[in-house]
N, C-alpha and C positions, 0 to 999 in steps of 0.2 A: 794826816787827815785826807779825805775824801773829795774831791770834787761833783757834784751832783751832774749829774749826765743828762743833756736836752736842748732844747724843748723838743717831748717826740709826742704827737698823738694817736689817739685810740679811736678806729676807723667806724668804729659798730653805725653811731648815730649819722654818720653822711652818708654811708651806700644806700646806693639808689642805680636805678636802672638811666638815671641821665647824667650824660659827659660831664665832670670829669671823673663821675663817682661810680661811674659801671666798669671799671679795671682796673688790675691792679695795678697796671703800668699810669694809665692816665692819672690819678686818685696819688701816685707817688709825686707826679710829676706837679701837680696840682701843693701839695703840703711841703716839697720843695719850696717852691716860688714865696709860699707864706713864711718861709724861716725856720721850717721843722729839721730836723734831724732824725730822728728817728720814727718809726709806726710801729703800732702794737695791732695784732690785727685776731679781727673774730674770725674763727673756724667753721663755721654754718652755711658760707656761701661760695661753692667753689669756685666762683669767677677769680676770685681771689688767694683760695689758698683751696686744695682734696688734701685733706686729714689725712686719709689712711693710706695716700697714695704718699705725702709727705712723709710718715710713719715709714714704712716699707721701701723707700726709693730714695736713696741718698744721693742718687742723680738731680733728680726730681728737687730735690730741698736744695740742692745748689742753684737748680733753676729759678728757684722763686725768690730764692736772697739774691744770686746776681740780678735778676729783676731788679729788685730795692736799691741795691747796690750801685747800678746804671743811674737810676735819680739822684746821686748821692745821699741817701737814708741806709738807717741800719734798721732791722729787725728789733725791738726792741725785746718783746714778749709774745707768744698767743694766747688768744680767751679762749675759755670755753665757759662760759657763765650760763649760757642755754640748758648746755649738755649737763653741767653741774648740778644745776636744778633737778634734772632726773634722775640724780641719784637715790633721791629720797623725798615722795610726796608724798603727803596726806591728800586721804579721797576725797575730801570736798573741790582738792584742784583739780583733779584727772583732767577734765573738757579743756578746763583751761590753760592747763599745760601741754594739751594733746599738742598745741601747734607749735609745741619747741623741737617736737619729733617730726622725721619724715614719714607723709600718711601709713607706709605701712606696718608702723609700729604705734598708731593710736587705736583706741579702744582696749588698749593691748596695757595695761599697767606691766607687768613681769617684762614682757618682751622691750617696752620701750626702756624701763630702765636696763633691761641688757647691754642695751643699746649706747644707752649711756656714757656704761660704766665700760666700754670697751672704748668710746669715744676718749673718755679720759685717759687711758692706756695709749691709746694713738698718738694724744698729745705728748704726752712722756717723751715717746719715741724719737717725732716731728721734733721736738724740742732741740731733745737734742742732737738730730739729724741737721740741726740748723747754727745748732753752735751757743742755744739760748742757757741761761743758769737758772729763771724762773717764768713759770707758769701761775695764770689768776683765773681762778672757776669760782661758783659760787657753792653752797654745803649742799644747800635744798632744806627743806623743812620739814621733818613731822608733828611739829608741834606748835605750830604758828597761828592755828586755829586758838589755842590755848593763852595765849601770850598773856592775857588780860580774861580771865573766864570768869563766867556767871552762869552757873553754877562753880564753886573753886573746884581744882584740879583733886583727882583720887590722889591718895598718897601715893609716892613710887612710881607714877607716870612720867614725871620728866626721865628719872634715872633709867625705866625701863627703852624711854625714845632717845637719850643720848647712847646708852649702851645697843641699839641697834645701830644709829648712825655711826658710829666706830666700827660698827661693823663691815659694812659699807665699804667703809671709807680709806679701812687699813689694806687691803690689798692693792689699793689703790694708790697709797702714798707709798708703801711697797715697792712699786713699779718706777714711779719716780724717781724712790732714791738708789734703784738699780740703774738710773739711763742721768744722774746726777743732776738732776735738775729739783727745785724747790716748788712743793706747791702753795699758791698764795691765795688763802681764801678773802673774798670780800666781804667785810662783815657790813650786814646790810638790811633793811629792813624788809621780813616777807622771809626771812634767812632762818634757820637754826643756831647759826653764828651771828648775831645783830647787834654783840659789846662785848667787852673784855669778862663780864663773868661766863658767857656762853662758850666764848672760846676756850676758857681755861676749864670748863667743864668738859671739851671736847680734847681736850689736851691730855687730861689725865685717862680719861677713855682712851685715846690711842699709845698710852702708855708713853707721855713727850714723844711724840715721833717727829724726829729731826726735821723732816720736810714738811709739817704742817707748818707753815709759814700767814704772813701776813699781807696781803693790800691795804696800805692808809689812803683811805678817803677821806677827807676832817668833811667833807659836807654831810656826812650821814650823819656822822655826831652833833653837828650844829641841830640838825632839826630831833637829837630825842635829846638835846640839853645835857651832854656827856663832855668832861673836861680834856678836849682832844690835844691838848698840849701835854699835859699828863701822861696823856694812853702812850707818847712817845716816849717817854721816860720808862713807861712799867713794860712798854713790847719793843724795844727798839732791836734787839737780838731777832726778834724774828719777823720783822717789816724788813721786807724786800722786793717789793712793789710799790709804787706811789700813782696815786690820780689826782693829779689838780683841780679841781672841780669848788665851785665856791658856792654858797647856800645862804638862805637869811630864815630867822625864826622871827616872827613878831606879835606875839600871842594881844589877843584883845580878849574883850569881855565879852565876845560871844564864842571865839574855839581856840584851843592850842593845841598841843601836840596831835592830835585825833584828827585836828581840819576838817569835820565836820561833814565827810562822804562831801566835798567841795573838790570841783576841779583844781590842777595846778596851780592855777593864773589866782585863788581863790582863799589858797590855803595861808594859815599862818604859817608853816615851812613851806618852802621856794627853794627850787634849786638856780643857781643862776651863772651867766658866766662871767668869768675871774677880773674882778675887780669892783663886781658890783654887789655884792654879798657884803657877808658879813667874819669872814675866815681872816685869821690874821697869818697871813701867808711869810710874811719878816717873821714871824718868831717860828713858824715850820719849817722854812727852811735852814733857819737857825740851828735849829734841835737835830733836824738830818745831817746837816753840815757838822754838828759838835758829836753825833754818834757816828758819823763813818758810815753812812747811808750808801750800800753798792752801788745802787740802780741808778734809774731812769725818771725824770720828773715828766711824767705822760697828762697832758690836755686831755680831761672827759667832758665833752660838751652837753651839757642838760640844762634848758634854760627855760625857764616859762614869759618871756619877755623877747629876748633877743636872737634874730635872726643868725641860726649854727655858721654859715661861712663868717658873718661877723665876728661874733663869739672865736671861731676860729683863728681869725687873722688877727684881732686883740690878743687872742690868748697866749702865742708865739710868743711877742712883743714882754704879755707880762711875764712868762714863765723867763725867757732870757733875762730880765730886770731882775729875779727874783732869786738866780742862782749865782751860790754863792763860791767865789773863785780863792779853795781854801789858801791862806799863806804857808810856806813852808818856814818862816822864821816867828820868834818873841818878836812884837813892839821892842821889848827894853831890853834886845843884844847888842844893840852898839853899847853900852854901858857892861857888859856882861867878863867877869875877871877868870883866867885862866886858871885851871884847877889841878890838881892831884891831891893824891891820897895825903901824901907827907904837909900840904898844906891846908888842907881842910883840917886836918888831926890840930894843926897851930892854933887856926880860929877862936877850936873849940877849947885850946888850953890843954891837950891831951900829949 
């Protein structure tokens, strides 16, 4: 068995243009002090990390892991959950996605997802110009408008919008699994991929392709009531990413799962941080622990309550609590009798 690798976390929600969050040196130095080990880091701000300059410059990617390295952290994973998103929008987002692109690819649908889809290829590369085994992007959506429709959906629309997203998607995983790293989609809400039947709808589109992988988050299942202890049982072959993140559902008699166009702080789902939810994290990492789980147990801070550095420095504290240091022996080997062939055959009367 496996040991679970951590606590590392996932940088996206603290960068900020103020100390210790505007470098990638300080920002190390900083998740050090708290207990981390390793950082999973977003690809969109080059104070931190140039994509294609990672991609292309094997110099260059040694320079920014000996960075990490220096704070004593490892590299965990890179995101690209922005860039993912643009692999595949529906027109009602265009505006509102324009701002995951740099200005000169908005207005621009074709060009920005060019963009995109070469961003994801970078990573590939950066990946494994850095020594990484998986990567976590998000699918994107065309059909998220759809989800829940009134008027119902024309026959043949879903299968004609997953059979484009394969499309997409497969030169993409392609590329991946030329430079050997897995790609891990986050299945999520606002997604294409948002529960185990969309994925496996997206699965047989790319014909199982090896490197369509998975990120477990249990908070996204907490809030649309999906049995996330299960979902480890039926994907566990292809999770190989994790986020810790904890979430609470509390439906009343005025909204549930929809929340009502209510703010965060408002909804009956809440994301929250770890410990304060409702996720039963002993029996996840139970389930990681008993399938051989590769990776990294990675802190994602979303809280509608608690202040992220706290959240933070709690989260350290629970993820180290929470990982489980497998045994290499039985409980009941001291008791355990010396075998062969010729004497098992006696046992048995043979």
């Amino acid at each position: 068995m496996t040991t679970i690798q951590g606590p590392a976390i996932f940088l996206a929600q603290f960068i900020s243009d103020q100390a210790p969050f505007n470098s990638l040196e300080s920002i190390c130095a900083w998740a050090k002090e708290l207990g981390f080990k390793g950082i999973q880091i977003p690809t969109t701000d080059p104070r931190f990390i140039d994509l294609q300059k990672a991609a292309e410059s094997k110099t260059y990617a040694d320079e920014i892991r000996g960075t990490v390295n220096a704070a004593g952290l490892e590299i965990t994973e890179l995101s690209t959950h922005l860039q993912g998103q643009l692999v595949a929008v529906h027109p009602t987002y265009d505006q509102l996605f324009d701002g995951f692109a740099p200005e000169a690819y908005r207005n621009n649908p074709q060009a920005r997802q060019e963009w995109a889809v070469q961003q994801l290829k970078y990573a590939a590369q950066a990946s494994q110009n850095l020594g990484l085994k998986a990567h976590v992007t998000f699918s994107g959506a065309l059909l998220w408008p759809m989800v829940y429709p009134w008027p119902q959906r024309p026959a043949g629309l879903v299968d004609t919008a997953f059979t484009e997203l394969a499309r997409r998607w497969t030169p993409i995983l392609d590329v991946f699994d030329e430079h050997g790293v897995d790609l891990c989609y986050e299945i999520h809400a606002g997604e294409d991929l948002h529960d185990g039947v969309t994925y496996e709808m997206f699965l047989d589109k790319v014909n199982q392709h090896p490197r369509a992988c998975l990120l477990y988050d249990p908070s996204h299942f907490i809030l649309q009531c999906l049995d996330y202890l299960e979902y480890i049982d039926i994907y566990h072959e292809r999770i190989k990413m994790f986020h810790v993140k904890d979430a609470e559902f509390n439906p009343t008699g005025r909204q549930g799962v929809y929340g009502g166009y209510q703010n965060w702080i408002d909804r009956a789902g809440r994301f929250r941080s770890l410990g304060d939810g409702q996720v039963d994290f002993k029996a996840i990492f139970s389930k990681l622990a008993q399938y051989d789980f590769p990776g990294w147990a990675v802190l994602e801070w979303e809280c509608a309550l608690k202040h992220p550095e706290d959240g933070a420095r709690e989260g350290a504290q629970f993820i180290r609590d929470h990982i489980i240091r497998v045994t290499d022996k039985a409980f009941d080997d001291f008791v355990s009798t010396a075998s062969n062939s010729d004497f098992n055959n006696t046992l048995l009367g043979l």
